[in-house]
N, C-alpha and C positions, 0 to 999 in steps of 0.2 A: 293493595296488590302492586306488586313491581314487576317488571319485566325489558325485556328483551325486543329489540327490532333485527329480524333477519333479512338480509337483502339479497338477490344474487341475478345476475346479468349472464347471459347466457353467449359463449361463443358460436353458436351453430341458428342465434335466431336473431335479427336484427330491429323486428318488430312489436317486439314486446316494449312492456311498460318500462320507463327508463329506473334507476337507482334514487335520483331524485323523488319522481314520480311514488315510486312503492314507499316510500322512508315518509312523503308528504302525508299519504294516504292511511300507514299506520300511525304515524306519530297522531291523527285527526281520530283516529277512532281509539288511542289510547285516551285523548284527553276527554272524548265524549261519556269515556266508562270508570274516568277517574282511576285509570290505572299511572303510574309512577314508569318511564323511561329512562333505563341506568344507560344502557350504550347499547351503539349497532355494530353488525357484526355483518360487514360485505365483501361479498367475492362477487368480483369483475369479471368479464370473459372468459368464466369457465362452462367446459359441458357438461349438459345438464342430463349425461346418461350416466354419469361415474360420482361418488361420493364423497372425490378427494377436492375437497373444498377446505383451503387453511382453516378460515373464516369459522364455516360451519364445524368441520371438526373442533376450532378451539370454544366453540360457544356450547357443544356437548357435552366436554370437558368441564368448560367452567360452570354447568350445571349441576355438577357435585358439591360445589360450595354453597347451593341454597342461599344463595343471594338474590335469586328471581321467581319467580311463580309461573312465569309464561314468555311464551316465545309468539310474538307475533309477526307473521307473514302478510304479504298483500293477498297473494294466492295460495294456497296447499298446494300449487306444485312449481312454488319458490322452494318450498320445503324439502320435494324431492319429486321424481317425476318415475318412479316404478315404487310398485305393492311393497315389494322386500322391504328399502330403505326405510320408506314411510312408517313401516311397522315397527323395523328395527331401531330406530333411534326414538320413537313416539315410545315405545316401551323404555329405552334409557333415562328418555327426560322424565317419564310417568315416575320411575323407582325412584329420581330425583325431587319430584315432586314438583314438574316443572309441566304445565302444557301447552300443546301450539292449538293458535287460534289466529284464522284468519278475518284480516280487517273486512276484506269486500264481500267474502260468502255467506249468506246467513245460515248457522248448523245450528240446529237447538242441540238440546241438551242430551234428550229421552233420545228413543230408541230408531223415529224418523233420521236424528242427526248422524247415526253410525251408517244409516243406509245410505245417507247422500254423500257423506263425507266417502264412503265407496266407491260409490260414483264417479265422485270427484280424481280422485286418486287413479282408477281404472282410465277416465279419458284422459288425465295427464299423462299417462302411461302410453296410451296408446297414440297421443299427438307426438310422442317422442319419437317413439317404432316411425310414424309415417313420414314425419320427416326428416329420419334418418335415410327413407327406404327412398325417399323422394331427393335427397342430397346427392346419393350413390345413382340413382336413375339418370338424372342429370349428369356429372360427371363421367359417368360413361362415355354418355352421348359425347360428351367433349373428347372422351379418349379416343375412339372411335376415328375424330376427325382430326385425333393429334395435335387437340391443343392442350395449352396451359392450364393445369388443375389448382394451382396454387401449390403451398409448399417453398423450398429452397429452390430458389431458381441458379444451374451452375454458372461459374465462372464462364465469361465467353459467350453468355447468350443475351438476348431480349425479348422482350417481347409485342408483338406489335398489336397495331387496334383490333385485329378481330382473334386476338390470344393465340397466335403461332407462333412458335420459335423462330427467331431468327438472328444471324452469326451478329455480335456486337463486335463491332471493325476496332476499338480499342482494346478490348482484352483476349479477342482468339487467339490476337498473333502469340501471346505469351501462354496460351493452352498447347498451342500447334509446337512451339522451342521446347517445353515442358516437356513434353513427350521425346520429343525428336533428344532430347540431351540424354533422358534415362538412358533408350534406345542406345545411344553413344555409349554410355556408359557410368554417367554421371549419377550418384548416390540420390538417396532422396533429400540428406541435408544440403546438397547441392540446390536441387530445383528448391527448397524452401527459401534457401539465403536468395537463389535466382528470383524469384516471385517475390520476394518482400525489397528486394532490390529496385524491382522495378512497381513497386506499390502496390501490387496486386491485394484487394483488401478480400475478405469471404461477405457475406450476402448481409451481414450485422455493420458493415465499415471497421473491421477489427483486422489487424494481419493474420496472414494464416499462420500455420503451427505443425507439427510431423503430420500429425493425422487428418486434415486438410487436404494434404497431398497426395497423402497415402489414398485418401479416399478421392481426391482428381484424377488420379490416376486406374483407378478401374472404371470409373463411371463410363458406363456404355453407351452413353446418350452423348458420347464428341464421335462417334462413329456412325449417329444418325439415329441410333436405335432410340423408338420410344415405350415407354411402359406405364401400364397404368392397372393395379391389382393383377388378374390373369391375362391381359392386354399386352401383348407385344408387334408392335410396328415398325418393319425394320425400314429405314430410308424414311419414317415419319418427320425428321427433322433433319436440319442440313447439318453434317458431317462437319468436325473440325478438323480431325485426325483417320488420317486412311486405317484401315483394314490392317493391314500387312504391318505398320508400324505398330496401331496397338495390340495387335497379337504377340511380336516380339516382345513388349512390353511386360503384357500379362504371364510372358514367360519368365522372365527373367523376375519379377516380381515371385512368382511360384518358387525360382531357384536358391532365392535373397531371403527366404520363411526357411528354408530348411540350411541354410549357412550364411556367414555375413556377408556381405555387398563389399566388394571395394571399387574404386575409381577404372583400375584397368579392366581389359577383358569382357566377358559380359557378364561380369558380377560374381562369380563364385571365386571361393581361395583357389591356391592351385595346391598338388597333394604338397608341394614341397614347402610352401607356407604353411600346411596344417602341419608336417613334421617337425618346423621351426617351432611355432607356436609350443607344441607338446614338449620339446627337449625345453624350452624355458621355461614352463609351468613346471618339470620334472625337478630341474637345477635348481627353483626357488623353495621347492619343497622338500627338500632330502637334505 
């Protein structure tokens, strides 16, 4: 018999069995049963409510070339943690002729083993539901008090020991001109050269880029506003930029989507620069 070790570490559980751990414990009950390990096949931090697993998708795959006989897991619900999957890819690897068997559970063969093996499969399922439901319960509660959920944390803020926003004295100043330049009048590739000028990096250490900007510049959350799913908290966090300034903003934003931006004015052409515009497009074409 030859087969397959599947491993996968889950982003939403930090207490499960480590990559190491599961790999140790299969590779032990493969050499107990004299089965042959070609290669493992693992996904890191991924969650474990979705399918899209490089790893496991490509080890599906390579189940069509019948180069393995079996898939072993530490648990069946390394393998997948809802009814659907579990059945939907057990039937893939079945027509391949490939099947999963887990090291730590004992399933016989006959027809006790389909029942547990259901079992098995329904509590993974359902450990999934609750602490998804228990992740969201939680976070709430944080939104609630208007703190930090995690996520991209913006430009201009921090956050301090008990997870509340609060203004970072080195980079609002450059959120607060940011604003205040558009407002003037200044293009968005303005604020970007302005902000990379002055090293402003995004949340990865990487400079920003158009749409960095574009997206600093609606983010409601330098006006105080907090949000969290249906959660809205207005004055939940300290304000970088007034009211009245990003209102302007969001206008002249709205103006700059329906014609281009230039440096004067508050961003729109004027008619007599679209009539220029037109007489030259007219001249090049005729």
């Amino acid at each position: 018999m030859t087969a397959v070790i599947y491993a996968r570490y889950s982003s939403d559980n930090q207490h499960e069995e480590s990559i190491e751990g599961q790999i140790r414990e299969c590779t032990a009950f493969a050499e107990k049963n004299g089965v042959t390990v070609l290669r493992h096949y693992i996904d890191r931090a991924f969650s474990a409510k979705t399918d899209n697993h490089p790893e496991f998708q490509n080890m599906i795959k390579d189940s069509s070339k019948h180069l393995f006989d079996m898939v072993i897991v530490w648990k069946l619900d390394r393998f997948a943690r809802n009814r659907y999957d579990s059945a939907r890819y057990k039937a893939l690897l079945k027509k391949n002729g490939v099947k999963v068997v887990s090291a730590t559970e004992i399933i016989s063969e006959g027809a006790e083993g389909i029942i547990l093996e259901s079992v098995l499969e329904g509590y993974a399922e359902y450990y999934s539901a609750d602490l998804s439901e228990k992740v969201i319960r939680g976070m709430t509660e944080n939104a609630l008090k208007a703190k930090y959920n995690g996520g991209t944390l913006p430009i201009g803020y921090m956050i301090d020991s008990e997870r509340h926003f609060q203004i970072d004295p080195l980079t609002a100043p450059f959120i607060t001109e940011a604003f205040q330049q558009y407002d003037e009048g200044a293009t968005m590739t303005d604020i970007l050269d302005y902000l990379n000028e002055k090293g402003v990096k995004n949340s990865r250490g990487l400079p920003l880029n158009y749409n960095s900007v574009q997206h600093l510049l609606k983010n409601r959350r330098y006006i105080g506003e907090y949000t969290y799913r249906d959660i809205i908290i207005p004055d939940g966090v300290p304000a970088i930029v007034s009211k009245d300034v990003f209102d302007r903003v969001q206008d002249r934003l709205a103006e700059c989507k329906k014609s281009p931006c230039t440096t004067q004015g508050r961003g729109r052409l004027s008619d007599h620069d679209k009539l220029l515009r037109l007489l030259i497009y007219l001249t090049n074409i005729l």
